[in-house]
N, C-alpha and C positions, 0 to 999 in steps of 0.2 A: 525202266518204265517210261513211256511217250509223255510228252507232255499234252495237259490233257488245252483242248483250244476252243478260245471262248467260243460265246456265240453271240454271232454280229451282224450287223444290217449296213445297207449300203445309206443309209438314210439316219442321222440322230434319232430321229422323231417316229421314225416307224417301229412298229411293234413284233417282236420276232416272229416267225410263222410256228405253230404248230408242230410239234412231232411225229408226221406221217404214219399212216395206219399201217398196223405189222404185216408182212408180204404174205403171213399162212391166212387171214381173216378175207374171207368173201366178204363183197363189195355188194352183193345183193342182201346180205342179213342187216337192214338198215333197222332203225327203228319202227319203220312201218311194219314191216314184215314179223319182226318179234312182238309187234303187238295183234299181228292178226294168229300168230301163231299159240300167244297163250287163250284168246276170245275163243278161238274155232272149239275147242271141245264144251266150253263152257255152253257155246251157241248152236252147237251140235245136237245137246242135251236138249235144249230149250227146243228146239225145233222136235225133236225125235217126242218130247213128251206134254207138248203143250200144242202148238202148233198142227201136226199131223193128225194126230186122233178130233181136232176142231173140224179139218177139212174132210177128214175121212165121215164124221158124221154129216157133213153136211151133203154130202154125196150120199150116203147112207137115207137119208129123208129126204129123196126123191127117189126113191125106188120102194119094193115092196119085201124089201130081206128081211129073214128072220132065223135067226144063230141055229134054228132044231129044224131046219129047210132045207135038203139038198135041193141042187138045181142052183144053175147062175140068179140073182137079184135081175127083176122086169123095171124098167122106169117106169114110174107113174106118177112121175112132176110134179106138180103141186095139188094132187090128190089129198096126200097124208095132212097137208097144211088147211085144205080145206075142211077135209073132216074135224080137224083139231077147233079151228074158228069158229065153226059153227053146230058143235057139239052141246047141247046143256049140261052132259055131266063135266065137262073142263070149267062152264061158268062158274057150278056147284063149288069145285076146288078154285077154282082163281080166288073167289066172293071168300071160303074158307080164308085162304093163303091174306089175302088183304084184312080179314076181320083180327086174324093172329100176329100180323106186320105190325100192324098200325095201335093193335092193343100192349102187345109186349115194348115195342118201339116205346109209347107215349109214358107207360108203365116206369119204364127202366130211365128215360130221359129226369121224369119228376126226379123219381128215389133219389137216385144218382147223383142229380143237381143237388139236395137237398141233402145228401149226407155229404157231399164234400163241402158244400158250405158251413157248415155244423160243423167240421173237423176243422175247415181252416181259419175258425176263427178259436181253436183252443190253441193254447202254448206249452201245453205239458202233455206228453203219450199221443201225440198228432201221430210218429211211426207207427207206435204200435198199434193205434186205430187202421190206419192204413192198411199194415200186411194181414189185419185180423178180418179186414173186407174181400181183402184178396182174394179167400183162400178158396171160394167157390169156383171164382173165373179162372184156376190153375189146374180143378179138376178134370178129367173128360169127361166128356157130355156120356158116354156109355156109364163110368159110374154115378153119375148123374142122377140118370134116367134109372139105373136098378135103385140106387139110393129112396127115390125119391115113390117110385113104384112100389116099396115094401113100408113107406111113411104111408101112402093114397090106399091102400089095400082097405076093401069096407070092413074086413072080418078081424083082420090082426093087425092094419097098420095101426101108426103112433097115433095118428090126428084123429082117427074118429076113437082112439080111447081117452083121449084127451076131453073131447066132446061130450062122450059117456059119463065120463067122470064131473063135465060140469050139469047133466041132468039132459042134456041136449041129443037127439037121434044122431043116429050114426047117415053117412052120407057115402053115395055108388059115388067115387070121384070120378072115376075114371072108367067107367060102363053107364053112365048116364049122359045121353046126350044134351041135356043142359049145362053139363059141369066138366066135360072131359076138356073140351075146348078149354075152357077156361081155367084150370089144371094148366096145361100147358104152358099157359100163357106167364102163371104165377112162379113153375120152374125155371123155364126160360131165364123169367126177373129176378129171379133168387141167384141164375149162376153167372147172368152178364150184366146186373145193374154194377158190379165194379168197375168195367171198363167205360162206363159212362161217367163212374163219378171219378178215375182216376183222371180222366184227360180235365174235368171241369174241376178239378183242385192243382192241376198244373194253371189252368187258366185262371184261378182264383189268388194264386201265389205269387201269379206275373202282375198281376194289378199294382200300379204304384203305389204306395203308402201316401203320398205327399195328395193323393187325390182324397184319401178320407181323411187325415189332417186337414185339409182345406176346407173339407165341408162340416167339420166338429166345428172350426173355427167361426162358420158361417150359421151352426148352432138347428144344422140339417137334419130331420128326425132319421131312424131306420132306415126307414120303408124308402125313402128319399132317393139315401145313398146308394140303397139297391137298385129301385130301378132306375139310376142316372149316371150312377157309375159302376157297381159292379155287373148287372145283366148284360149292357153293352157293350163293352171290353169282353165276356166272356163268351155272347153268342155267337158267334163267327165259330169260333173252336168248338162249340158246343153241336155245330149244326154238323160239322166234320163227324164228329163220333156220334151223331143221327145216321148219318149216310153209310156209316160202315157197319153196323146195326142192321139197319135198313137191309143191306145186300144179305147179311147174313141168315137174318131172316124168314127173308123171302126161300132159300134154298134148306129150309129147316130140313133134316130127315132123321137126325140119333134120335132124337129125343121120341118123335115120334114115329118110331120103329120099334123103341124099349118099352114106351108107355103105353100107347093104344094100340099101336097096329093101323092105324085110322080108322080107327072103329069111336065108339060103338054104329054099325053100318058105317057111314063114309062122313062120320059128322066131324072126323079130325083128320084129313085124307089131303095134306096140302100135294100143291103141284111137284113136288120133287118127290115125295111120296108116291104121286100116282106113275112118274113115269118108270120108277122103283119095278111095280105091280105090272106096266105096261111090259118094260124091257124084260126083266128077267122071271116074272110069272106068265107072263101070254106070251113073252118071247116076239113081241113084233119089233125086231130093232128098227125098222124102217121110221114106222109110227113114233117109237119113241126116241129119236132122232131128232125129227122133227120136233118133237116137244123140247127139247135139251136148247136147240138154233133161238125158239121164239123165246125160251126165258133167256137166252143170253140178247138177245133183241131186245126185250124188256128191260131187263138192268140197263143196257148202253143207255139204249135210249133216256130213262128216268135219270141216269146219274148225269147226263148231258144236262140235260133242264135245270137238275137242282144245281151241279156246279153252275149253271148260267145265273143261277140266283144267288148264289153265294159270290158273282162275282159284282152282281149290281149292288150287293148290299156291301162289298168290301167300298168298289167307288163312293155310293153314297154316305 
């Protein structure tokens, strides 16, 4: 057997060279390459199902297509935009879509705040409060909506026998247009005030201890310590899980698809509802195209502003 021979440099002080890459391995499979080669299908996906059908609608609402239409799609530019702008029955649902945003939004912000603060000041069954809040924000909005449609029912649900039973009339919940709306709004807050109060009891939990130790010491009442040390500390996070609410919101459709239909007439008919009845009952993909662009215009733009305020308020 050879005797085996070190390995040595012309130099004390220099450091051996490497062991040359094997003669069978391409020179072009570098790192780069193997990293564009695991991304490309990943980004292939992303394109083929996010990306493409964005462009292809936007193309789609300037022209006058409609899926039950033979014959090629006419342009007709910024027709479909205009009519949609200056329609009264889209104000009728925007005015809906905002009166349900901003009721459920404000709804689920209180609750939410207010039950995690509750829970994060107890020391015993804090979990099991927790997973027992959960359990509505895990269901889907479709059993939801049957769930809660067979509770709202004037003749056999639960709550108007509830009512009955304490001498009180039974109530249309959901075919009367003073209360359907409002129905909505209450479901909604039943199945997503968890996720508002789960992010504002992580934010409740990160609070230092040594900050309400300080102010016992200083002999600072309640109300004090809340709003000078816990609300501040926790509004920043809090306004995050507004904004993600917020989006959600605004593009409501399970709920009400199972519960009213946007009825009774059009008094619970938000805008993702209507473009629902636009696209696939009138069949105008054009028109409803166009309505799909201006709500995604809407969100950009509104979550633009409020991150712009969530950033002045971090500086400040």
């Amino acid at each position: 057997m050879s005797d085996l021979v070190p390995l040595t440099t012309d130099h004390p002080g220099q450091v051996a060279s490497a062991t040359p890459p094997a003669p069978g391995r391409s020179r072009r499979l570098s790192d780069r390459w193997l990293a564009v080669g695991f991304i490309s299908p990943a980004l292939l996906l992303l394109l083929a199902m996010s990306v493409f059908p964005l462009l292809w609608a936007l193309y789609l609402s300037f022209t006058d297509y409609s899926a039950t239409r033979g014959g090629p799609a006419q342009f007709v530019w910024f027709e479909n935009y205009t009519a949609i702008l200056t329609s009264a029955q889209v104000h009728l649902r925007a005015l809906t879509t905002l009166i349900y945003v901003v009721g459920a939004v404000t709804l689920q912000t209180v609750l939410g705040f207010a039950i995690a603060y509750l829970i994060s000041r107890r020391t015993h069954g804090r979990g099991l409060l927790t997973t027992l809040f959960l359990v509505p924000m895990m269901l889907s909005p479709v059993v939801v909506g049957l769930f809660w449609r067979f509770m709202l029912d004037a003749q056999f649900g639960v709550i108007n026998s509830m009512l009955g039973s304490l001498g009180l009339g039974q109530v249309e919940w959901l075919t009367r247009q003073q209360t359907a709306l409002i129905s909505l709004i209450v479901v909604d807050t039943w199945q997503w005030t968890p996720f508002i109060m789960l992010i504002a009891l992580a934010g409740l939990t990160a609070v230092p201890k040594y900050l309400y130790e300080a102010a016992s010491i200083d002999r600072a009442s309640e109300w004090f310590r809340f709003r000078t040390i816990t609300l501040p500390l926790v509004w920043p996070l809090l306004l995050i899980a507004v904004l993600f609410r917020a989006i959600e919101a605004f593009r409501l459709f399970d709920l009400v698809y199972i519960l009213t239909s946007g009825g009774p007439g059009v008094s619970t008919e938000t805008l993702s509802f209507h473009v629902y009845k636009v696209a696939f009952l009138g069949f105008n993909t054009g028109t409803a195209s166009a309505y799909g662009i201006l709500m995604v215009l809407v969100v950009i733009v509104l979550t633009q502003l409020y991150l712009r305020y969530l950033n002045k308020l971090k500086e400040d």
